[in-house]
C-alpha positions in Angstrom: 109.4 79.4 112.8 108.6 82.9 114.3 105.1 83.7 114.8 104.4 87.2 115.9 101.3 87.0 117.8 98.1 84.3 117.9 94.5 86.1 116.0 91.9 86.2 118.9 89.4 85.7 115.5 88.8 82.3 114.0 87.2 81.7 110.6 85.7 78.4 110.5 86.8 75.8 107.8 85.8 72.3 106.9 88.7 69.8 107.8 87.7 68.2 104.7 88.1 71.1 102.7 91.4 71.4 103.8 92.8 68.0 102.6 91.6 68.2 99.2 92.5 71.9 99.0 95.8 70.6 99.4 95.6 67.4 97.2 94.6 70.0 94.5 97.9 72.4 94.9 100.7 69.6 95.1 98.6 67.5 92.0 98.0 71.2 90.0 101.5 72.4 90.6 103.1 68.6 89.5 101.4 68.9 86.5 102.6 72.1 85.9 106.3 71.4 86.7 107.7 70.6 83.6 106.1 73.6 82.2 107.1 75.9 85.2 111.3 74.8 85.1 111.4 75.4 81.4 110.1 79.3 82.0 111.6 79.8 85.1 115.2 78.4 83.2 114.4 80.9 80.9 113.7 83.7 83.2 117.3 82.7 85.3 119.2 83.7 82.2 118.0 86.4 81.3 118.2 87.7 85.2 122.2 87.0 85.4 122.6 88.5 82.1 120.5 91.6 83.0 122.3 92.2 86.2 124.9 90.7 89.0 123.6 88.9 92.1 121.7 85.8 92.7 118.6 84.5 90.8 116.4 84.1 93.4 115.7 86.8 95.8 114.5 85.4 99.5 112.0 87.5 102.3 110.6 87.0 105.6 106.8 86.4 105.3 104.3 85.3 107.8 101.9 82.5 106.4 99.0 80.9 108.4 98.1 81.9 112.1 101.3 84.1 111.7 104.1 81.6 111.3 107.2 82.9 109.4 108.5 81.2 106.3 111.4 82.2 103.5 109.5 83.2 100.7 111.4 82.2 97.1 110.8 85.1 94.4 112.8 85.7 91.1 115.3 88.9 92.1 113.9 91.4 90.2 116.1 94.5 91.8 119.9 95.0 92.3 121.6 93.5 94.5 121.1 94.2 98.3 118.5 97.2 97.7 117.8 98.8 100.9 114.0 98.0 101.6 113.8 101.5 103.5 111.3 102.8 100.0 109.1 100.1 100.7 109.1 100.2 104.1 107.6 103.8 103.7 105.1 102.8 101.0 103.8 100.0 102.7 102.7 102.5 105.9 101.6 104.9 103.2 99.2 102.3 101.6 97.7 100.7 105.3 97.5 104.4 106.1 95.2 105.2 103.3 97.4 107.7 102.0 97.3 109.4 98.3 100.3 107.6 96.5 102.0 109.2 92.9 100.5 108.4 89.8 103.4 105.8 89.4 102.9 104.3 92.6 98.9 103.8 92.5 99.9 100.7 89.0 101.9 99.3 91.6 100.4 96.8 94.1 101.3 97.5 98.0 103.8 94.9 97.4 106.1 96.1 94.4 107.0 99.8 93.7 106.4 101.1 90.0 108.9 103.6 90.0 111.5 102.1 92.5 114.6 103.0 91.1 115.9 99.7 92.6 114.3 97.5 89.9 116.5 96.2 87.5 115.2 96.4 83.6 114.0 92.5 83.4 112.9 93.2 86.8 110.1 95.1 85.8 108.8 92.7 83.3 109.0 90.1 85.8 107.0 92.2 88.0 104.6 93.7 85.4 103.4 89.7 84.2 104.0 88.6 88.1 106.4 86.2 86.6 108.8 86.7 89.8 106.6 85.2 91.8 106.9 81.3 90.1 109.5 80.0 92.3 106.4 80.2 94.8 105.4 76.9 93.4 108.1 75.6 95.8 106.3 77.5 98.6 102.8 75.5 97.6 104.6 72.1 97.5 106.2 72.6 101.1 103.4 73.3 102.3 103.9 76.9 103.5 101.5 78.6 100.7 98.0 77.0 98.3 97.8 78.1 95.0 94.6 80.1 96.3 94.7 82.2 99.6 95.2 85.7 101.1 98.8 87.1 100.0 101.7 86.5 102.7 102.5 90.3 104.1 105.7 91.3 105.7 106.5 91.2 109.2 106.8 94.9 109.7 103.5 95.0 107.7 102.0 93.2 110.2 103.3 94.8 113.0 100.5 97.5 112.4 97.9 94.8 111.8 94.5 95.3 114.0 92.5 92.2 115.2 90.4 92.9 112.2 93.9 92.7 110.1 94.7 89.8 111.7 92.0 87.5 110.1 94.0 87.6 106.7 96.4 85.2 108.6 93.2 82.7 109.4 94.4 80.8 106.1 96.8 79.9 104.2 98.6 82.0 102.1 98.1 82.0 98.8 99.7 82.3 94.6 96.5 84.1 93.9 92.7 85.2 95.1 90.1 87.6 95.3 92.5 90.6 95.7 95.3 89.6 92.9 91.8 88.6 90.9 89.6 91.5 91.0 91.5 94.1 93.2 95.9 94.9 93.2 95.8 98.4 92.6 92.6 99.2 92.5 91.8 98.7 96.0 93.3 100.6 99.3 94.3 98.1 102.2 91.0 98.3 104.2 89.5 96.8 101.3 92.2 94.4 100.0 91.4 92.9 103.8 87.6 92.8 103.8 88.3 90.7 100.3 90.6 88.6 101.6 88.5 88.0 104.7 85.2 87.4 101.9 87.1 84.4 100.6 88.3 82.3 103.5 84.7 82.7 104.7 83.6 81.1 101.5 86.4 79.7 100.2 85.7 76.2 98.6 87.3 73.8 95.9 85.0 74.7 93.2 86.2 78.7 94.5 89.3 77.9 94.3 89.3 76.4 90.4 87.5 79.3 89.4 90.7 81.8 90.6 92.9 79.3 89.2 91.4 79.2 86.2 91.1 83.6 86.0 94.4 83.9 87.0 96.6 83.7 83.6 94.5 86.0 82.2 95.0 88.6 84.7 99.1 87.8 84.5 99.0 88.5 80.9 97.2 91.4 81.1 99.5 93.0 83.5 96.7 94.5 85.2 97.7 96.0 88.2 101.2 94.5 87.9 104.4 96.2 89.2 
């Protein structure tokens, strides 16, 4: 795996910590399974029927210490989109720039009025739903259900040392940002949050996001 450069910044963790952390994501995310491939067989269908291309839609992300790993996603655009629109919003959004109406319901990671998105796409996005084959990610290894979001290579390109911190854990399904922030928050922000939560980040923490996180999903809150 590619890792684009090593954080001078640590954030201490527990070793301890760590192995139940992960005991809880593969035992949460078997439990769920059965639940999970029914939707997700569900949401398949109604992708190949909405549109042509594949069902899943695979990116480059960069998980802990800045490691790269495939990250699985329902496709929720046509078929090899150009990513040159969200190249440009992504700098917009770490450059504290003013985005369109439109753009500030979107989080920095999925454009509202991308003209790319296909018509399922953007309930998929809306309810998060494309983000369930991620599950996969969590039982690999490469993500927890709880954790700092995985940015984009070129995102990080621009990341300072400060930035970099994010990449200190493991990457996750869902935290303080997709919890409390998404859209309401500019990227400075989204970072000092994300930083907050590995600092304090705990199994009890953790359950407590878990356990907000549907709620947020059906909302749509912030949602693309």
């Amino acid at each position: 795996m590619a890792v684009l450069a090593e954080p001078r910044l640590q954030i201490p963790v527990d070793p301890g910590y760590l192995r139940l952390k992960r005991l809880v994501d593969v035992t949460v995310t078997l439990a769920l399974l059965p639940l999970l491939l029914a939707v997700m067989g569900v949401i398949a269908v109604l992708i190949r029927l909405d549109s042509s291309g594949p069902v899943f839609f695979r990116q480059k992300r960069l998980g802990l210490n800045g490691k790269e790993f495939t990250l699985l996603k329902f496709r929720s655009m046509y078929a090899n989109s150009d990513d040159y629109l969200h190249r440009e919003a992504i700098k917009r959004y770490m450059n504290g720039d003013r985005l369109s109406s439109s753009q500030q319901a979107a989080n920095p990671y999925k454009l509202n009025d991308d003209p790319r998105i296909t018509r399922i796409g953007r309930l998929l996005r809306r309810t998060s739903l494309d983000e369930l084959p991620q599950f996969f990610n969590v039982l690999h290894g490469e993500m927890s259900l709880v954790g700092p979001r995985p940015p984009l290579p070129y995102e990080v390109e621009q990341y300072s040392e400060r930035d970099w911190l994010r990449l200190a854990g493991k990457p996750g399904l869902t935290g303080y940002w997709q919890v409390y922030g998404r859209s309401k928050v500019d990227f400075k922000t989204m970072v000092e949050m994300d930083i907050a939560y590995l600092q304090r980040q705990s199994i009890w923490e953790d359950l407590r996001l878990i356990a907000l996180t549907p709620l947020v999903m059906l909302s749509g809150r912030g949602g693309a």
